[in-house]
VOBA-1610 file (N, C-alpha, C; in pm, whole numbers, padded with zeros to 5 digits, always signed):
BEGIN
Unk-03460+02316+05582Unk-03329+02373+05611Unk-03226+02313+05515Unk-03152+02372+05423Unk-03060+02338+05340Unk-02966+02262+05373Unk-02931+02167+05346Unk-02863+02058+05366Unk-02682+02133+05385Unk-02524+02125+05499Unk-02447+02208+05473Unk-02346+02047+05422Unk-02276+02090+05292Unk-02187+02010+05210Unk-02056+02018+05234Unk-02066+02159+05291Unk-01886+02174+05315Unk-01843+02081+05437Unk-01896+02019+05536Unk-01858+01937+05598Unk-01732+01858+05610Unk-01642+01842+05702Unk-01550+01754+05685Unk-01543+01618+05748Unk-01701+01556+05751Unk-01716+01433+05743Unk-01702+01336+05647Unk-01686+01216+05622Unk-01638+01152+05537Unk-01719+01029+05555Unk-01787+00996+05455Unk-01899+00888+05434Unk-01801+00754+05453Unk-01821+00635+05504Unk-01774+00524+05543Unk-01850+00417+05425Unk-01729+00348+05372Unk-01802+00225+05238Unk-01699+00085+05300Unk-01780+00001+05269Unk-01753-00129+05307Unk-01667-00219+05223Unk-01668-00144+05100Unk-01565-00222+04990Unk-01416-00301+05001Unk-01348-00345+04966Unk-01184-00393+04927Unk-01154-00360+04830Unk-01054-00301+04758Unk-01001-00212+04663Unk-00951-00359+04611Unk-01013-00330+04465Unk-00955-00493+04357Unk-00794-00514+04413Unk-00777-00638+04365Unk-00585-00657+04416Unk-00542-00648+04288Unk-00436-00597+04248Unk-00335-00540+04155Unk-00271-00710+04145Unk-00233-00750+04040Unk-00151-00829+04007Unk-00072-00832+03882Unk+00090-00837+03891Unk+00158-00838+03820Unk+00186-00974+03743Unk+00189-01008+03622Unk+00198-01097+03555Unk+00340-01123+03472Unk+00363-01262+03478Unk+00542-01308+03394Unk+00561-01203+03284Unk+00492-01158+03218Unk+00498-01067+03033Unk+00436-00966+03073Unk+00453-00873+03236Unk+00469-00773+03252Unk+00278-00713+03215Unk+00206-00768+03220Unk+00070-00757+03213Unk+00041-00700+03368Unk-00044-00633+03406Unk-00124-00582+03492Unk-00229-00671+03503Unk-00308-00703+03617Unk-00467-00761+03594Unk-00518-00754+03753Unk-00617-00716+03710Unk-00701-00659+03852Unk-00837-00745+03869Unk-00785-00829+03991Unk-00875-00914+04050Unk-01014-00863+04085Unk-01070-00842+04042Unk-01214-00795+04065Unk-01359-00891+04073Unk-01459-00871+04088Unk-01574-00949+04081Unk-01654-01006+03961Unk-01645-01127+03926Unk-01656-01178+03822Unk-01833-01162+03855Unk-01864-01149+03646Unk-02001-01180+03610Unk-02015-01329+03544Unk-02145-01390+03619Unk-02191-01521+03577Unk-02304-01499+03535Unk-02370-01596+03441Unk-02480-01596+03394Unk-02549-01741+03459Unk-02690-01768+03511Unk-02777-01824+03515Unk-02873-01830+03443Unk-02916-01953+03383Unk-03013-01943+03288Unk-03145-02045+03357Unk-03184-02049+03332Unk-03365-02111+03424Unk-03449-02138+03283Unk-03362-02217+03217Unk-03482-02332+03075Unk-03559-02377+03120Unk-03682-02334+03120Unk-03822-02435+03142Unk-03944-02433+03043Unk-03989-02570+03022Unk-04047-02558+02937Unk-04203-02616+02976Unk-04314-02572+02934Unk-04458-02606+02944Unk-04464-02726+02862Unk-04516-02919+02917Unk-04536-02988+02845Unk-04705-03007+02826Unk-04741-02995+02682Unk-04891-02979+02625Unk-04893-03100+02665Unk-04878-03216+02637Unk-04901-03332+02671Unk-04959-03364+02789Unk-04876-03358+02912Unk-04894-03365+03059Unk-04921-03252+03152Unk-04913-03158+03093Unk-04967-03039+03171Unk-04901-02992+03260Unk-04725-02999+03227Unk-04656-03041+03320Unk-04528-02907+03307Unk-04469-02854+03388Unk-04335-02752+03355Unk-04251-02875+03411Unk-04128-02832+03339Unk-04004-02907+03349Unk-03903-02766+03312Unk-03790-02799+03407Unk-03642-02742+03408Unk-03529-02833+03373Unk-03461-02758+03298Unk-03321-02823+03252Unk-03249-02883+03299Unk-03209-02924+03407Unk-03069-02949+03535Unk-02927-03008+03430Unk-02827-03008+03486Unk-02715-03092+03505Unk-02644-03119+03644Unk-02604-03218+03588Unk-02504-03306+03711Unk-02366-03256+03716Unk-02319-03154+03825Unk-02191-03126+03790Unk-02100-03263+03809Unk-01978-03218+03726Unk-01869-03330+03688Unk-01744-03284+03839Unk-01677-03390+03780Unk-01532-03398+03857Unk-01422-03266+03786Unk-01499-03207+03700Unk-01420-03117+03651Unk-01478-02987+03687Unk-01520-02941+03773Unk-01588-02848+03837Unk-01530-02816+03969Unk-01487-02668+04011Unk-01406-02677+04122Unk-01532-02657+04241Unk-01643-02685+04272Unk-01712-02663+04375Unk-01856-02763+04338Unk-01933-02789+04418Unk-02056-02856+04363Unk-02075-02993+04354Unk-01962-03069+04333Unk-01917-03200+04241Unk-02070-03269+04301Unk-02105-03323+04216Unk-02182-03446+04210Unk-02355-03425+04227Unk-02335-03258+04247Unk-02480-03176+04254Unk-02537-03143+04129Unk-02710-03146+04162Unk-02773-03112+04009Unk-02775-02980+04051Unk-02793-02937+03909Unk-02837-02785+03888Unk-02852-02729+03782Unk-02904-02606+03762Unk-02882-02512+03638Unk-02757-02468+03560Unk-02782-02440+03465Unk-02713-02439+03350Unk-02626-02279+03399Unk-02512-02252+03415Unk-02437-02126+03460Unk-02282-02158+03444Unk-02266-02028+03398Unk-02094-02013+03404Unk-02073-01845+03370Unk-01947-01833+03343Unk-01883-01699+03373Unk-01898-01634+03207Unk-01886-01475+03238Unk-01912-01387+03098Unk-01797-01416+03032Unk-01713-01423+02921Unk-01576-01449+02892Unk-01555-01321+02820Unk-01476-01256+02801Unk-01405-01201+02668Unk-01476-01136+02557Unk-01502-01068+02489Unk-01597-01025+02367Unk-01695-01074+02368Unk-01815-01078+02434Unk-01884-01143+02439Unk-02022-01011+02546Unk-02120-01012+02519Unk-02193-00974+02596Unk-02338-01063+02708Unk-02352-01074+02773Unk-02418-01118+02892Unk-02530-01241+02844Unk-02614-01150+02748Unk-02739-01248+02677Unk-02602-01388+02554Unk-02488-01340+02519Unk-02447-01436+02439Unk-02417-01514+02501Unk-02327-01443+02624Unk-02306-01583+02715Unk-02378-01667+02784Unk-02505-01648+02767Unk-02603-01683+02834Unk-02669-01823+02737Unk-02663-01772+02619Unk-02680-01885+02483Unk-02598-01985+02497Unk-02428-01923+02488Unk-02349-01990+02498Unk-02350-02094+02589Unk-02348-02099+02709Unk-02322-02176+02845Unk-02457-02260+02792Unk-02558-02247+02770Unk-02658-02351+02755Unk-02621-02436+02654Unk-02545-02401+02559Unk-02496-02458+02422Unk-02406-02559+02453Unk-02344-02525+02538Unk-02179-02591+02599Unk-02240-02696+02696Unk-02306-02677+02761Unk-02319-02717+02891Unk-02434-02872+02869Unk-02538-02800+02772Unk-02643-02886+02779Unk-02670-02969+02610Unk-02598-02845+02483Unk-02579-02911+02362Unk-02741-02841+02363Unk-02808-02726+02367Unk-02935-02708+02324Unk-02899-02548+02233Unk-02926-02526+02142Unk-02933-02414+02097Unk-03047-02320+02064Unk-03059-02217+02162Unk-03211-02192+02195Unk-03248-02102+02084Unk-03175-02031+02021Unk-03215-01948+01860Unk-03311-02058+01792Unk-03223-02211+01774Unk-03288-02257+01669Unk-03441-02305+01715Unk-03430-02354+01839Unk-03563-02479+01904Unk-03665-02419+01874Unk-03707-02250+01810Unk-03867-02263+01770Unk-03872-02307+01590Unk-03761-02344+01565Unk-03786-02403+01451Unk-03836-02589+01420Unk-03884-02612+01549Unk-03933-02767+01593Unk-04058-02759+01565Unk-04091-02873+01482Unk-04211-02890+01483Unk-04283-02899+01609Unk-04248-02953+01741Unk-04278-02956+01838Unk-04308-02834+01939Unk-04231-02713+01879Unk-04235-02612+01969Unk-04329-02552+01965Unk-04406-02456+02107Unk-04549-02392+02037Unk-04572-02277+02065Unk-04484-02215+02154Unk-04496-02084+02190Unk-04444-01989+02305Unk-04403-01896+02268Unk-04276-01842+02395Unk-04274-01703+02404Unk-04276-01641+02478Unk-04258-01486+02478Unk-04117-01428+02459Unk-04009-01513+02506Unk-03874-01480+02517Unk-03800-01427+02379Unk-03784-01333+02338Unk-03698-01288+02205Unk-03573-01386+02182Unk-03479-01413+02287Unk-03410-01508+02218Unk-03438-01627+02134Unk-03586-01681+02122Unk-03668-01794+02131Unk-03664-01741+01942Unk-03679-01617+01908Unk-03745-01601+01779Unk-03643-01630+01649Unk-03705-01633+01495Unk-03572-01674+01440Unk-03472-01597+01422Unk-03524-01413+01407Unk-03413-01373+01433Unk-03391-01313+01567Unk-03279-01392+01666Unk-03214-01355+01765Unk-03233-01248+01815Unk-03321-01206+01905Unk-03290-01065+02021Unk-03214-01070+02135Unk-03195-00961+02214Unk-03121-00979+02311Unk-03276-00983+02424Unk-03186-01078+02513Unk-03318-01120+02623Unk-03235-01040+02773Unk-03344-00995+02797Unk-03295-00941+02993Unk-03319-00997+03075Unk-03193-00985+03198Unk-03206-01102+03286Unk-03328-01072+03352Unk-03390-01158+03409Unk-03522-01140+03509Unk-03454-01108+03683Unk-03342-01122+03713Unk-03302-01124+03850Unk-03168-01064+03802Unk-03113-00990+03907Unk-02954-00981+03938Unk-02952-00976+04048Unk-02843-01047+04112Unk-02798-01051+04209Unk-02649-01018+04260Unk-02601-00927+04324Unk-02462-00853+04342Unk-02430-00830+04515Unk-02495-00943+04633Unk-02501-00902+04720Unk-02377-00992+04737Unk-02276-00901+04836Unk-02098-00967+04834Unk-02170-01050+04912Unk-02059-01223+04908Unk-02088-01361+04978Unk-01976-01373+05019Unk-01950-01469+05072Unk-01807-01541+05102Unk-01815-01604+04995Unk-01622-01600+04984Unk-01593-01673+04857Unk-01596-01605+04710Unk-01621-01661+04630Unk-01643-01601+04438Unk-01669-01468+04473Unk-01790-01437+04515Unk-01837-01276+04523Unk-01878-01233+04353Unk-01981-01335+04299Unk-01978-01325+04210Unk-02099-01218+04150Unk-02084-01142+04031Unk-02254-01085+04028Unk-02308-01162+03956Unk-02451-01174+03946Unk-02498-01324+03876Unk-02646-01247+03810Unk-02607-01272+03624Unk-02728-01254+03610Unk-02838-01376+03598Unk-02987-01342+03585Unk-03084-01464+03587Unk-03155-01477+03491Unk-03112-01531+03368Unk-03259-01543+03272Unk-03336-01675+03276Unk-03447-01591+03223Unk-03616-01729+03245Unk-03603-01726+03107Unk-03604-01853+03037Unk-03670-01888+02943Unk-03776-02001+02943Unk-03855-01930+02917Unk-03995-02010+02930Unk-04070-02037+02746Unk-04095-02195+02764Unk-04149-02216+02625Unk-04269-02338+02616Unk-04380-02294+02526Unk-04431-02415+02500Unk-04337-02565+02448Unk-04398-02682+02478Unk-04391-02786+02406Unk-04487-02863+02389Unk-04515-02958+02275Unk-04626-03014+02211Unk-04627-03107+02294Unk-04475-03223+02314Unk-04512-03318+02410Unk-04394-03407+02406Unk-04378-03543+02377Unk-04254-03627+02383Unk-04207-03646+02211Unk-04109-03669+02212Unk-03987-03633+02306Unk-03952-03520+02351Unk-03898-03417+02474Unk-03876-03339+02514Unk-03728-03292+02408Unk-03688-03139+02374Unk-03601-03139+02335Unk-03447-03233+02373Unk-03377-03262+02268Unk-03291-03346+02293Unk-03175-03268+02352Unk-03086-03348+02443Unk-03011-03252+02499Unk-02821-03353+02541Unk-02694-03258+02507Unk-02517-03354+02481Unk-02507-03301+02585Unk-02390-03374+02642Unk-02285-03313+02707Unk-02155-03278+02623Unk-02164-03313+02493Unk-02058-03347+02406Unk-01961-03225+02393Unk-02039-03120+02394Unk-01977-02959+02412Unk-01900-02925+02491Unk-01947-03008+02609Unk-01877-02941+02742Unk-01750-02974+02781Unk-01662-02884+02859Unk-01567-02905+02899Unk-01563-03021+02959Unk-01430-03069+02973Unk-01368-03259+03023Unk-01442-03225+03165Unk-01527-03317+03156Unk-01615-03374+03337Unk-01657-03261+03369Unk-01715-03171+03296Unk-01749-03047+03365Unk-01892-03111+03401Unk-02011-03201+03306Unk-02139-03204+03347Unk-02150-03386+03322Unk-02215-03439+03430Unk-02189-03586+03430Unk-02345-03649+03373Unk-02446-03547+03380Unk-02622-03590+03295Unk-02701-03481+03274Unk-02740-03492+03220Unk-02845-03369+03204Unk-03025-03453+03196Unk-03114-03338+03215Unk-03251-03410+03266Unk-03347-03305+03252Unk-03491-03332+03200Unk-03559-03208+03191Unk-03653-03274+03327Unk-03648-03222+03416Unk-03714-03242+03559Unk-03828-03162+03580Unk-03934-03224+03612Unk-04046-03154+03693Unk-04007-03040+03806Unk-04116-02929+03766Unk-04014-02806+03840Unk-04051-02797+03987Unk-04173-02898+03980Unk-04222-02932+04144Unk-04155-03025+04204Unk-04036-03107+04128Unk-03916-03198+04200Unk-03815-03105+04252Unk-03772-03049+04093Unk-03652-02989+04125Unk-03623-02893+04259Unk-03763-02824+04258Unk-03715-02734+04410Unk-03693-02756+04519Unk-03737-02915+04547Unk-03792-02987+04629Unk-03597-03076+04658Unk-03514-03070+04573Unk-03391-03159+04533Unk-03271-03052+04564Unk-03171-03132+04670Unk-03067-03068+04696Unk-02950-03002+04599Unk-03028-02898+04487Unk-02939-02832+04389Unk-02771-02761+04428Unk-02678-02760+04314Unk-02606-02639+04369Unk-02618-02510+04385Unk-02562-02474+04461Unk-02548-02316+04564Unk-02719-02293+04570Unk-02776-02229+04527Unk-02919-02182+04579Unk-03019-02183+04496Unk-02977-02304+04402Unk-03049-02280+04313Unk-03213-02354+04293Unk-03208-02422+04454Unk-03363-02459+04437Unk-03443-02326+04494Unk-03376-02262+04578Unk-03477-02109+04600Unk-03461-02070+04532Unk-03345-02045+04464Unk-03363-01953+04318Unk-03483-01945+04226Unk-03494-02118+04212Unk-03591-02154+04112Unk-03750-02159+04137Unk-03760-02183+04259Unk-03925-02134+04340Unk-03923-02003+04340Unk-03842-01877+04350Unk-03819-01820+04326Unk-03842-01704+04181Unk-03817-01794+04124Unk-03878-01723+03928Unk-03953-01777+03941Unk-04026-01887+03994Unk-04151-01926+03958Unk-04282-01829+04021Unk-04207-01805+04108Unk-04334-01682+04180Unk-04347-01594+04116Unk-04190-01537+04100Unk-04213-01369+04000Unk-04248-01398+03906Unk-04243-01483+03803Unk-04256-01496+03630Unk-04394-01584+03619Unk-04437-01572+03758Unk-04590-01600+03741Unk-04662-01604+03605Unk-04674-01467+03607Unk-04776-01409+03476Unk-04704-01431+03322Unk-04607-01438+03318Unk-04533-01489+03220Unk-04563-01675+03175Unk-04574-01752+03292Unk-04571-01877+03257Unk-04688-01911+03214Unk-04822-01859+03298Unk-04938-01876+03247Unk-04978-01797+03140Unk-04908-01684+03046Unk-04899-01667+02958Unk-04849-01785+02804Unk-04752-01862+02833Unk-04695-01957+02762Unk-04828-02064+02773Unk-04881-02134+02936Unk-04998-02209+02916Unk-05105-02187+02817Unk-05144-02054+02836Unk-05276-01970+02778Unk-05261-02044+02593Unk-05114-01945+02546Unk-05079-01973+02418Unk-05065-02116+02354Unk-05025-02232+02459Unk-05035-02344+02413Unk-05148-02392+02414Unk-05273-02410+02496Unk-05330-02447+02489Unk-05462-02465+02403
//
């Protein structure tokens, strides 16, 4: 039976209409839902047989989190598209620049295109856009997954980062880290890619070994 359209029912949506804000120099700007990027660096150690994840220690310069480990994340900025900011924030945050690291003698093998020498764009493995209290942020998720030969683990600043934004950084066993009171969700997060990107990680094992 054909569906009737002319109806004068009216479908019900759960949304809040962005807030309008007027600015001193007469600017417009519309409060809307910011995009963040998450990034999930982990790397296969040949040595120990071991995966390790990136963490930092948020700083006193961080408005939420303070004194929690976690993954490497922050917001899309300005000219910029999703996978750059995604480089970026690891660059800033942790002082690692992931274009260059398969140029290490140490490095041994990775599926991830950003990983290669010339730069691809990488897709997030997760998005997440379900409204929260608070930020209401959409958040993308990239896995980068890579061989390593063994010690020293790539070297890693805070020197980049904004004043007290990150107080240590640490390449952690990924069977600690999930196990360790991260910020916002990011130890399910991270058991989490480890389930889905299954076949991906033991892909990186296969190749190193």
């Amino acid at each position: 039976m054909p569906v009737d359209h002319t109806s004068n029912a009216k479908p019900t949506f759960n949304n809040r209409e962005n807030e309008e804000v007027k600015t001193e120099d007469g600017r417009t700007v519309w409060l809307s839902r910011s995009c963040a990027v998450v990034a999930y660096v982990c790397l296969f150690n040949l040595e120990d047989k071991r995966w390790y994840t990136l963490l930092g220690k948020r700083g006193t310069g961080v408005p939420d989190a303070q004194g929690h480990w976690g993954l490497t994340c922050g917001y899309l900025d300005w000219d910029e598209n999703l996978h750059q900011a995604m480089l970026r924030e690891v660059w800033e945050e942790c002082g690692l620049d992931l274009t260059t690291l398969s140029q290490s003698e140490q490095f041994l093998w990775s599926g991830n295109p950003c990983l290669e020498r010339e730069s691809k764009e990488e897709t997030p493995w997760s998005i997440s856009d379900l409204p929260k209290v608070g930020k209401q942020n959409i958040s993308f998720h990239y896995s980068i997954l890579f061989g390593w030969r063994g010690q020293p683990l790539p070297s890693l600043s805070i020197e980049n980062a904004a004043p007290n934004e990150v107080e240590q950084l640490a390449w952690v066993p990924i069977e600690e880290a999930v196990t360790m009171d991260l910020a916002f969700n990011h130890a399910t997060r991270l058991k989490q890619m480890c389930e889905e990107r299954a076949k991906p990680m033991r892909l990186v094992e296969t190749n190193c070994s």
